[in-house]
N, C-alpha and C positions, 0 to 999 in steps of 0.2 A: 504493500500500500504506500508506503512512505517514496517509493519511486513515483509516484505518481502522487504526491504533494504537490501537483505541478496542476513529489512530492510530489514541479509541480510542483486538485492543483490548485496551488494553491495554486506553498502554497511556497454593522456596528463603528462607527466614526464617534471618535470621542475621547476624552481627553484622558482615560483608564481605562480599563478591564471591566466590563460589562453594562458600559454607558450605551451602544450599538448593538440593536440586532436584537434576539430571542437571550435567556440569561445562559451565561455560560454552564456548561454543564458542571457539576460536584465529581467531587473523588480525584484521589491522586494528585491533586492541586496543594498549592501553598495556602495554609491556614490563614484565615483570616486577619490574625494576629502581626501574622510575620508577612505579610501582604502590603501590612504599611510601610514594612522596613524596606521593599523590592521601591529599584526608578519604575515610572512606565512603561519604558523598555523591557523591563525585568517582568511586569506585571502582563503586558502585553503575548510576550512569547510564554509564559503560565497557560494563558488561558488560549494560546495556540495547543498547544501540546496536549492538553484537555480534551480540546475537540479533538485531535486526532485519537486522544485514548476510549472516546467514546465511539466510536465511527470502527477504530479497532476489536473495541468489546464485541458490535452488532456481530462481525464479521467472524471473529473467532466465536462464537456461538450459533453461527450458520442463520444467523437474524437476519432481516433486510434494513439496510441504512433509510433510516426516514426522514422525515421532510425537515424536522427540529434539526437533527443534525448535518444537514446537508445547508439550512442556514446559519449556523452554528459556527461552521468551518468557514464559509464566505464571509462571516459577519469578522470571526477571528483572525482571518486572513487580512484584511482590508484595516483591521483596528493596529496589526503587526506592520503592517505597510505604510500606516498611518504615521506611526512614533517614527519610523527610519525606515525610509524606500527603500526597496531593493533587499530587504531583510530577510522576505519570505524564500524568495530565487536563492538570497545563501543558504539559509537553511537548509533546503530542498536540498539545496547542491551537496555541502554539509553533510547529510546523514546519506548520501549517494556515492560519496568516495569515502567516507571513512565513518567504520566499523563503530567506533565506539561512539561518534554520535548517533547511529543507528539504534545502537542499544541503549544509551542514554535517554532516544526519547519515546523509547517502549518499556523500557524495562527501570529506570529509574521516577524518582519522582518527587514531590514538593521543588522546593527551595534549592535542591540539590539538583533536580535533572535540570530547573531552568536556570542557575548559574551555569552551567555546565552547558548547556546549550548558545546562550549569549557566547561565552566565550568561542564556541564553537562557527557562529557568524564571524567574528570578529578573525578566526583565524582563515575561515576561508574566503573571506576577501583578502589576507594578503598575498594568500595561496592563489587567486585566478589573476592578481597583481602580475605576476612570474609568470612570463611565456614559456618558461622548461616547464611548467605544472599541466599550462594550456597544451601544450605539443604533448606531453607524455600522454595525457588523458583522450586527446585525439586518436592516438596509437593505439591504445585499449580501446575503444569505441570504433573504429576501425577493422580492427583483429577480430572483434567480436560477430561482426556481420558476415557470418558463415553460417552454410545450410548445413543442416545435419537429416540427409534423407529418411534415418530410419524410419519406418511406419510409414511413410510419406507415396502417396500413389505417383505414378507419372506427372499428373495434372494438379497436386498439390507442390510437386516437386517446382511445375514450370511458373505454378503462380510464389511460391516462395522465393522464387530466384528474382520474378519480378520487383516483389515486394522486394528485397535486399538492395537492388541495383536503384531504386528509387532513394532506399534511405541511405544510399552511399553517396549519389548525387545530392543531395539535400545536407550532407556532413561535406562535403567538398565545396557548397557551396560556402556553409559556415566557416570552411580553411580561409575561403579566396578572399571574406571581411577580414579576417583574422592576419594583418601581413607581418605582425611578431613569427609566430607561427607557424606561417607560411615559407618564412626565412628558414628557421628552425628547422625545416624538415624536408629543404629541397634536396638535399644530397639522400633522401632516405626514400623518396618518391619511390623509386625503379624496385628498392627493395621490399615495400609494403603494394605494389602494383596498382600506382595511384600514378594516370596520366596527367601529360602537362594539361590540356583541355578540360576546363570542368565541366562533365556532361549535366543536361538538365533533367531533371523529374519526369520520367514519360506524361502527360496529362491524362485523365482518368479518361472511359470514353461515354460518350455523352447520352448510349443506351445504357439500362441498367446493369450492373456487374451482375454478374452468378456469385453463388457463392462462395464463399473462398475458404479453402483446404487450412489446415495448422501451419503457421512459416513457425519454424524455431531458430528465432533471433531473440536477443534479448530487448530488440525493441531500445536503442540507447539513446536520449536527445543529442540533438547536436550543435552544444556551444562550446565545447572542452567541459563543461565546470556544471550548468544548472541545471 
């Protein structure tokens, strides 16, 4: 789930923690007490991690996410965005390259998972700062857009290949903004077999698709980082 915070996705306007939107969900949250002690900031991504714990619980109980929570998360997301733009996209990114914010914001909690999270923004901005971070994480993202046929019929095979060749153009496009980057890893081109031309996204076509077989890709966005 938290890959698709987007995280993601991300991932209530107002000047604290539950002034916007439906009232934030209970549990696992910083007490009340020690809620005064948190900035904003502090308070803000609380009751992000919240909503995600809640949205979490549905799912791990084979529940269906309802409507509360689905404004819950938009409302938390926008109040997180609020305090400091661009916070939600670190997060997201955040708990997608590295493990321990991943578990920090499932498995830990109060006061403790959201220092530990703040920090966590704070370090991966200076991590997508550093075009060696951008270019490695490109290389993984990259490497990863490989079919794996097994189980896969002929016709699942051809649409999987399609599906791949799109999100490869679509992450080559992402390179060619990128020209730290792009620097970075023109001597590496020939060896990850990434042509000089960046090709485009086939266009979908304009009858209805059929439907489409399992691709096994991991599905990775494509900015280096979010």
């Amino acid at each position: 789930m938290f890959a698709g915070l987007k995280l993601g996705i991300g991932p209530g306007i107002g000047k604290g923690i539950g002034t916007v939107g439906s009232k934030a969900p209970k549990g696992n949250g910083v007490l009340a007490q020690d809620a005064k002690l948190l900035s904003p900031f502090e308070q803000a991504v609380d009751r992000y991690a919240r909503a995600c714990d809640a949205i979490e619980r549905q799912k791990d109980r084979d529940l269906p996410v309802l409507m509360g929570h689905t404004r819950e998360m938009l409302a938390a997301t926008q109040a997180l965005d609020k305090v400091e733009p661009g916070s939600v996209d670190l997060l997201r990114s955040a708990v997608k390259h590295d493990r321990r914010m991943a578990q920090a914001l499932k498995q830990m909690t109060g006061r403790a998972r959201s220092s530990q999270l703040v920090a966590g923004i704070h370090q991966e901005r200076a991590a997508l700062a550093d075009p060696a971070v951008r270019a490695d994480r490109f290389v993984k993202q990259w490497q990863e857009l490989k079919i794996q046929p097994h189980g896969l019929s002929d016709r699942e095979t051809l649409q999987a290949e399609d599906t791949i060749q799109s999100q490869k153009a679509s992450l080559l496009q992402a390179l060619a903004k990128d020209t730290e980057v792009d620097a970075i890893l023109r001597d590496r081109k020939a060896e990850l077999g990434i042509r000089q031309s960046t090709p485009q996204p086939k266009p979908g076509p304009v009858a209805e698709k059929p439907e489409r077989g399992p691709v096994r890709s991991r599905g990775p966005s494509f900015d280096f980082g979010l």
